[in-house]
C-alpha distance (Angstrom), angle and dihedral (degrees) to the residues before:
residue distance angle dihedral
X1 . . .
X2 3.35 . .
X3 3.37 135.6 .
X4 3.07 129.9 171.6
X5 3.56 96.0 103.2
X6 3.73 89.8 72.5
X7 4.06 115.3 130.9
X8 3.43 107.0 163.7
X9 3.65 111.3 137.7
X10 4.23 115.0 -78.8
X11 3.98 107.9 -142.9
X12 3.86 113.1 -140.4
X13 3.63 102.6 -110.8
X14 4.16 129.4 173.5
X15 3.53 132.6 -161.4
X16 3.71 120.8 -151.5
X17 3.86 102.9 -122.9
X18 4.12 122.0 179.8
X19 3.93 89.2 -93.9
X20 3.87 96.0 51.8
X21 3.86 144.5 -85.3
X22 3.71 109.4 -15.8
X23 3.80 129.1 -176.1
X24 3.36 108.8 -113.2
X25 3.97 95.1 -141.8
X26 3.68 94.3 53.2
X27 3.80 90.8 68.7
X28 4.15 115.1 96.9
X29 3.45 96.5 -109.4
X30 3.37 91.9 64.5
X31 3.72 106.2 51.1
X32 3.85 115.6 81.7
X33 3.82 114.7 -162.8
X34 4.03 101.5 -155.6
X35 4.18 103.4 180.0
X36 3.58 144.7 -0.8
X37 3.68 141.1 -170.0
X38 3.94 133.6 -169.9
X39 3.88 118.4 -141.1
X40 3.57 114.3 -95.5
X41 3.92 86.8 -90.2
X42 3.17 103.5 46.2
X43 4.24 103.0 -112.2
X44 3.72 105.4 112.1
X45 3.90 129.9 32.4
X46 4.17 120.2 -147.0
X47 3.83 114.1 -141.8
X48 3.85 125.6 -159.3
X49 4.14 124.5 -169.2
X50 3.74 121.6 -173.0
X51 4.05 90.0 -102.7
X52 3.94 81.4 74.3
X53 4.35 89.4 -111.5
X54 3.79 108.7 145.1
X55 4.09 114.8 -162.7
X56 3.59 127.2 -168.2
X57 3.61 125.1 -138.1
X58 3.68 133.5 -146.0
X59 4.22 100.4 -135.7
X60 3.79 96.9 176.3
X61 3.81 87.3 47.8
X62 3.32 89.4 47.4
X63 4.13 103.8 52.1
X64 3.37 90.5 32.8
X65 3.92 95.5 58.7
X66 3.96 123.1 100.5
X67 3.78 84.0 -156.4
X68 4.03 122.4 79.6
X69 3.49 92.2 -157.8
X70 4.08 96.5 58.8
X71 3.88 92.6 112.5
X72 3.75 93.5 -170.2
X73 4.21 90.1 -152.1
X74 4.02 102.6 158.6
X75 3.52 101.7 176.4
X76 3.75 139.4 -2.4
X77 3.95 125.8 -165.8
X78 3.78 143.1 173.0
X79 4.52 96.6 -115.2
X80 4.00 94.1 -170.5
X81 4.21 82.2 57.8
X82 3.79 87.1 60.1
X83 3.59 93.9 63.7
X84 3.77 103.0 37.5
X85 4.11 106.7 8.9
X86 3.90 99.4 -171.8
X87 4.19 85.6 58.3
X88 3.66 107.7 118.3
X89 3.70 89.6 174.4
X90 3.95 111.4 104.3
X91 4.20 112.6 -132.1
X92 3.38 122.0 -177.1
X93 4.21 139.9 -116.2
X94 3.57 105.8 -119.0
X95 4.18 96.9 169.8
X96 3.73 144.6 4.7
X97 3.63 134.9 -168.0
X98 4.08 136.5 160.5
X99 3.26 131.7 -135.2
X100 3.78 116.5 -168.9
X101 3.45 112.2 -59.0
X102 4.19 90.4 -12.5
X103 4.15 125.8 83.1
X104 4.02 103.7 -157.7
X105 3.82 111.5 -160.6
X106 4.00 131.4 -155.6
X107 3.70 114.8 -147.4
X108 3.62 133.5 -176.1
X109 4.03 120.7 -141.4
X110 3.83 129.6 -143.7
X111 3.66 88.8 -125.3
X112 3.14 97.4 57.2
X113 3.91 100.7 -95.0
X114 3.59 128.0 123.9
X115 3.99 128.2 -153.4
X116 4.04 136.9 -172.8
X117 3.84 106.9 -138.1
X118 3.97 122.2 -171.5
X119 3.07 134.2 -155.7
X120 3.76 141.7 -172.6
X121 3.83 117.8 -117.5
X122 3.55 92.9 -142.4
X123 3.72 100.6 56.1
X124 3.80 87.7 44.6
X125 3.84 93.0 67.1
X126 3.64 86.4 40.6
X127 3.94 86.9 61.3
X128 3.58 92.2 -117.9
X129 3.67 115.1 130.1
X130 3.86 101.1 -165.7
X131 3.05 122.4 152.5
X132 4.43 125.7 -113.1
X133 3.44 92.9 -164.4
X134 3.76 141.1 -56.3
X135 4.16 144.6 -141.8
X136 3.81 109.3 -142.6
X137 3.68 119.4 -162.2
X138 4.14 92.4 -104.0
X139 4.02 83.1 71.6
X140 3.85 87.6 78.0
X141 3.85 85.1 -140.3
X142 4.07 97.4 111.9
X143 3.77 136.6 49.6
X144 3.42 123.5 -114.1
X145 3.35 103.5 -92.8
X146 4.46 122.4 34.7
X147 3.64 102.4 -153.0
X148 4.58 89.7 153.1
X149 3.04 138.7 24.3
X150 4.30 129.8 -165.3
X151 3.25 141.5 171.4
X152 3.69 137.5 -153.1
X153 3.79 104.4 -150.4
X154 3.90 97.9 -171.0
X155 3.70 86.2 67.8
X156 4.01 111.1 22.7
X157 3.76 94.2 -119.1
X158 4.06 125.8 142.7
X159 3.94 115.5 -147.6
X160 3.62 113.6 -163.0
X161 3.60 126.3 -171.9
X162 4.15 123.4 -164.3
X163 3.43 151.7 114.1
X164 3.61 129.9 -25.2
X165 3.79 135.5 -48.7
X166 3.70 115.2 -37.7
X167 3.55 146.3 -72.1
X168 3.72 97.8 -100.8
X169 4.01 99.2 24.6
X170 3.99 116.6 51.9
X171 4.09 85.8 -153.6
X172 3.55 110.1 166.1
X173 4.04 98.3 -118.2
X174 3.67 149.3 105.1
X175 3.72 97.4 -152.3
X176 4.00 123.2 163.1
X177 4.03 100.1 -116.5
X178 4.25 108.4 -143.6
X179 3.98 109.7 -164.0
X180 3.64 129.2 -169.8
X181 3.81 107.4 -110.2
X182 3.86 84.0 -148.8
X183 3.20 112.1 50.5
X184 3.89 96.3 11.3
X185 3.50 101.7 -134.4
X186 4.33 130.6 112.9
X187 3.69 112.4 -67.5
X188 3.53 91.8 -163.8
X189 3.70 142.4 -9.8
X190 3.60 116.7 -65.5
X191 3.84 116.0 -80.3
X192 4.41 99.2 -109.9
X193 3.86 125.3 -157.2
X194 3.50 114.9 73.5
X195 4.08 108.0 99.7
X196 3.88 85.6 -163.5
X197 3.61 154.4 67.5
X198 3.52 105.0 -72.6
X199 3.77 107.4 -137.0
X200 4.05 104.9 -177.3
X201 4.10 133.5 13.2
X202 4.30 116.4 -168.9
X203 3.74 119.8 -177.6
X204 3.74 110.7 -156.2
X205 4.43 111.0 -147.3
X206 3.86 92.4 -156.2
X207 4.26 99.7 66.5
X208 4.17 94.1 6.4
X209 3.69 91.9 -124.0
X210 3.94 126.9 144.1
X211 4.34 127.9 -136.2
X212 3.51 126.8 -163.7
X213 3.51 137.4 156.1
X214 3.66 140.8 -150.7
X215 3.64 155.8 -137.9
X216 3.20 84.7 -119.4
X217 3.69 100.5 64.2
X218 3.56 104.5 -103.0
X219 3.50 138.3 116.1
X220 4.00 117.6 -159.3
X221 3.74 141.4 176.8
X222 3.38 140.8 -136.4
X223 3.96 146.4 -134.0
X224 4.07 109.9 169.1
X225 3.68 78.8 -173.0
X226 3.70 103.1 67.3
X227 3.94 134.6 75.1
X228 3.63 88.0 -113.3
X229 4.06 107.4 38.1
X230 3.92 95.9 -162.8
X231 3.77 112.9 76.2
X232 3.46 116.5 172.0
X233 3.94 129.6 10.4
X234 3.81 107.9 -157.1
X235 4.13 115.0 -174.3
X236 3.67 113.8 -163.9
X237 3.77 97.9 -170.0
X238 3.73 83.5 63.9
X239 4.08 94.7 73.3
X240 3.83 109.6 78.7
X241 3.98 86.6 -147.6
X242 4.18 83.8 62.5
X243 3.61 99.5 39.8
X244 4.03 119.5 123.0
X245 3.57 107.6 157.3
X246 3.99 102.7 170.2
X247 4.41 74.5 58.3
X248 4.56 85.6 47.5
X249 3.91 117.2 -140.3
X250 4.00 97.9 -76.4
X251 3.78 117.3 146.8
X252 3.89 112.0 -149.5
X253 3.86 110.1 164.7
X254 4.01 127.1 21.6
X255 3.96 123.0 -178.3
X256 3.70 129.5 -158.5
X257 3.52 141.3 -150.3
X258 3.89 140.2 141.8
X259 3.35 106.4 -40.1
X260 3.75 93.6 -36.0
X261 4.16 125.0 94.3
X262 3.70 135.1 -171.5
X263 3.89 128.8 -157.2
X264 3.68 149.7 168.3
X265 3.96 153.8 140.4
X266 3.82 116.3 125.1
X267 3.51 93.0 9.7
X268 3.41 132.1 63.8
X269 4.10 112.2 -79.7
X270 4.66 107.9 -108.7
X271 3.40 133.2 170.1
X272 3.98 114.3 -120.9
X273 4.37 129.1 -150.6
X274 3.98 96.6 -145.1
X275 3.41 84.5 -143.4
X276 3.95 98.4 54.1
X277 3.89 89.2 43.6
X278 4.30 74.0 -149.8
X279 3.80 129.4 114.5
X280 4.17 101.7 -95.3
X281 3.97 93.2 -170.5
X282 3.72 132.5 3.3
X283 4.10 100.1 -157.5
X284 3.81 106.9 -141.8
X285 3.81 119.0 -113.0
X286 3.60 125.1 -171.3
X287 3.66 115.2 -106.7
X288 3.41 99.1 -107.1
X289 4.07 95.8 69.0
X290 3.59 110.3 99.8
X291 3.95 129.3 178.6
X292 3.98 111.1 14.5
X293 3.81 108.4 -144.9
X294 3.62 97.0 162.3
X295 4.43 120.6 60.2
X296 3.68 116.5 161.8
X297 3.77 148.5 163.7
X298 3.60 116.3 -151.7
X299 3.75 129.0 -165.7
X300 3.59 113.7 -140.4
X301 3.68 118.5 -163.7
X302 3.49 91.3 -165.0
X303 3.92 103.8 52.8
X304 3.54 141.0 -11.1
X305 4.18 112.6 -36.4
X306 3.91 116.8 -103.2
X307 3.22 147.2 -160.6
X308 3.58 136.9 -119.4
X309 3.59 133.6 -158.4
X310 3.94 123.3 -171.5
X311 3.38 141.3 161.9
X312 3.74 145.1 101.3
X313 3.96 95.2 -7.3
X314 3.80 133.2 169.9
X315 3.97 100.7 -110.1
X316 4.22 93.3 15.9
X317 3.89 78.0 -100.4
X318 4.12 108.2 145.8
X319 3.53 121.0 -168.9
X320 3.93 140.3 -128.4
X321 3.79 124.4 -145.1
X322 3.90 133.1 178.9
X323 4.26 115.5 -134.4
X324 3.23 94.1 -89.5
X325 3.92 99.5 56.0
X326 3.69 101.8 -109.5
X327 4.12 104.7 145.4
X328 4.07 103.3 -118.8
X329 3.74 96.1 171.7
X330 3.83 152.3 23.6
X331 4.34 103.5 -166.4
X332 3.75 110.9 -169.5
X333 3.61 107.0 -150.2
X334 4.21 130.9 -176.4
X335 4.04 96.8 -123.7
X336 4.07 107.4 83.9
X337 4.44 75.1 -147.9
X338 3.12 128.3 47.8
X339 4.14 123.9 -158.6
X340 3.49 108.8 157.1
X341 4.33 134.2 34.9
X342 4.00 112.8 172.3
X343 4.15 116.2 177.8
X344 3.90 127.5 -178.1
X345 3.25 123.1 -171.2
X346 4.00 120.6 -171.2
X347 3.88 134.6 161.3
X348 4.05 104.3 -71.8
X349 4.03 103.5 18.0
X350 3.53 146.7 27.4
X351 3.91 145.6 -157.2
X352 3.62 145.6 178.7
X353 3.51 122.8 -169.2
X354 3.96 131.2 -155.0
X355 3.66 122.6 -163.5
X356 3.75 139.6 172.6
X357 4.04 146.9 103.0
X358 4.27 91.4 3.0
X359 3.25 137.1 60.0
X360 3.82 94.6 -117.5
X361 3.61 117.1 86.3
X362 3.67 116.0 -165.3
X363 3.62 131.6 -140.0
X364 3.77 141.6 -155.4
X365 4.46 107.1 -156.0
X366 3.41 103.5 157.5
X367 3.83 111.7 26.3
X368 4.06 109.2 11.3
X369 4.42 79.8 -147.6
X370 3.94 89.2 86.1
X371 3.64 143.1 13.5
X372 3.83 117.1 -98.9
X373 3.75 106.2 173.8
X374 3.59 142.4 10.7
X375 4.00 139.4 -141.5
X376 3.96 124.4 -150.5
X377 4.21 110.2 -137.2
X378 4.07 100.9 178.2
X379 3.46 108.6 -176.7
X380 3.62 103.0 -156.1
């Protein structure tokens, strides 16, 4: 399943290669990028790795290049060191997300506490990793685990989604936690019904409703508005044309938009009508993909919107669909597993970004149909 929310202790190993001692860790294999976000206009991409590093990437420079190797990396830090800087214990960044001129970042702790960090954009670039402001487990406000992260920017609120309970109350839940950017407290009471780990939370701007899905197989929505918050309850592993049950029933990424709604994880990946509560279209995958960690919908300015599918894929290829099903695109990518794919797409450039178990991320900048260029994130 996955697991990218992983922080057990790495031990700093090396591997005697023909030109020397090497650390072992610093090699691509073992670098795992597990989200990204662009700034809110598109110039600079943030990159998190499950050793809790966070680099910062140079898109303009990047596009703009003649050169495939002009990495564009501006700055790299250590983001668990910005909360407690005498921590030698490595954490890991489960989720990012930006809101306006701020990237907020979810970490994961060895000991078993998790933290939101934020961060202004504009120091970033500056290579100054200081921190806006932060919520620490000890608030109360998060569960135990931060494995997503959204936010609704009509309204300046942060979902997150995780673990169980919280640090300082054992409560026997899985809620969705929404917090007041502004004054950084609960907005409501937690969203209640999942009776597992909640692996991914998407807020759509067009009807102001909130997905997430489950270990527990589900997928529900969300209206803070109404009496009763949860809406629907779609479960995929219910549908004989979805089952996999060597893969089990898990949900671990949902994507929302209008009144249409992608999943997948265990089960097979389908595109749902809100309205139908049904699977619409079941895009066809070749046999030989197995877990799905990555489901998305993707508006495209430029052409119709698509969606992507990713996850752990013979040949790290992902795949883009339209709505309707009809294969678009085959992407070969260098990561054998995929966990995170971010795109931005504003008035003179481009990007899509592919991350996962290397330290190469790939990147479509011209046509988002292929890969054209690469960047190099090592971790260590």
């Amino acid at each position: 399943k996955k697991t990218k929310n992983n922080t057990q202790n790495k031990e700093t190993l090396f591997w005697i290669m023909p030109s020397g001692i090497t650390n072992l860790l610093s090699l691509p294999a073992y670098t795992t990028v597990t989200a990204q976000a662009f700034s809110s206009d598109g110039k600079f991409l943030a990159v998190g790795s499950d050793c809790a590093k966070i680099a910062i990437f140079d898109v303009i420079q990047i596009v703009e290049s003649e050169s495939k190797k002009a990495n564009g990396l501006v700055f790299q830090f250590d983001s668990a060191c910005c909360l407690d800087p005498d921590s030698i214990d490595k954490g890991c960044v489960n989720a990012i997300v930006t809101l306006e001129e701020t990237l907020v970042v979810a970490i994961s702790r060895p000991n078993g506490t998790p933290a939101v960090l934020a961060f202004q954009w504009k120091d970033l670039i500056q290579q100054r990793s200081l921190l806006a402001w932060s919520i620490d487990s000890s608030s109360g406000l998060l569960p135990k685990d931060i494995n997503s992260l959204e936010i609704d920017k009509r309204n300046e609120k942060l979902i997150v989604g995780g673990g169980l309970g919280t640090a300082t109350d054992p409560i026997d839940d899985y809620g969705l936690r929404v917090i007041d950017l502004e004054t950084r407290r609960l907005s409501s009471k937690p969203l209640l019904g999942h009776s597992g780990y909640l692996h991914s939370v998407e807020h759509c701007e067009l009807s102001d409703i909130i997905a997430s899905c489950s270990e527990d197989g589900s997928v529900r929505t969300w209206d803070r508005r109404a009496k009763d918050p949860c809406i629907s309850v779609i479960q995929p592993y219910q549908y004989s044309e979805l089952q996999r049950p060597k893969l089990g029933s898990w949900i671990s990424d949902v994507s929302i938009s209008g009144d249409w709604l992608i999943c997948g994880g265990g089960p097979k990946p389908a595109i749902f009508h809100l309205k139908a509560l049904a699977p619409s279209v079941v895009p066809e995958l070749p046999e030989s993909c197995s877990n799905v960690f990555v489901t998305k919908i993707v508006k495209n300015k430029e052409a119709e919107d698509r969606v992507f599918i990713a996850g752990q894929f013979s040949g790290g290829v992902f795949y883009q669909y339209s709505l309707d099903g009809t294969l678009k695109a085959e992407v070969k990518t260098s990561s054998s597993c995929l966990y995170s794919i971010e795109a931005t797409f504003q008035d003179t450039f481009k990007m899509l970004s592919a991350g996962g178990s290397s330290s190469t991320l790939d990147l479509c900048t011209h046509n988002l149909s292929y890969s054209d260029n690469t960047i190099q994130f090592h971790a260590f």
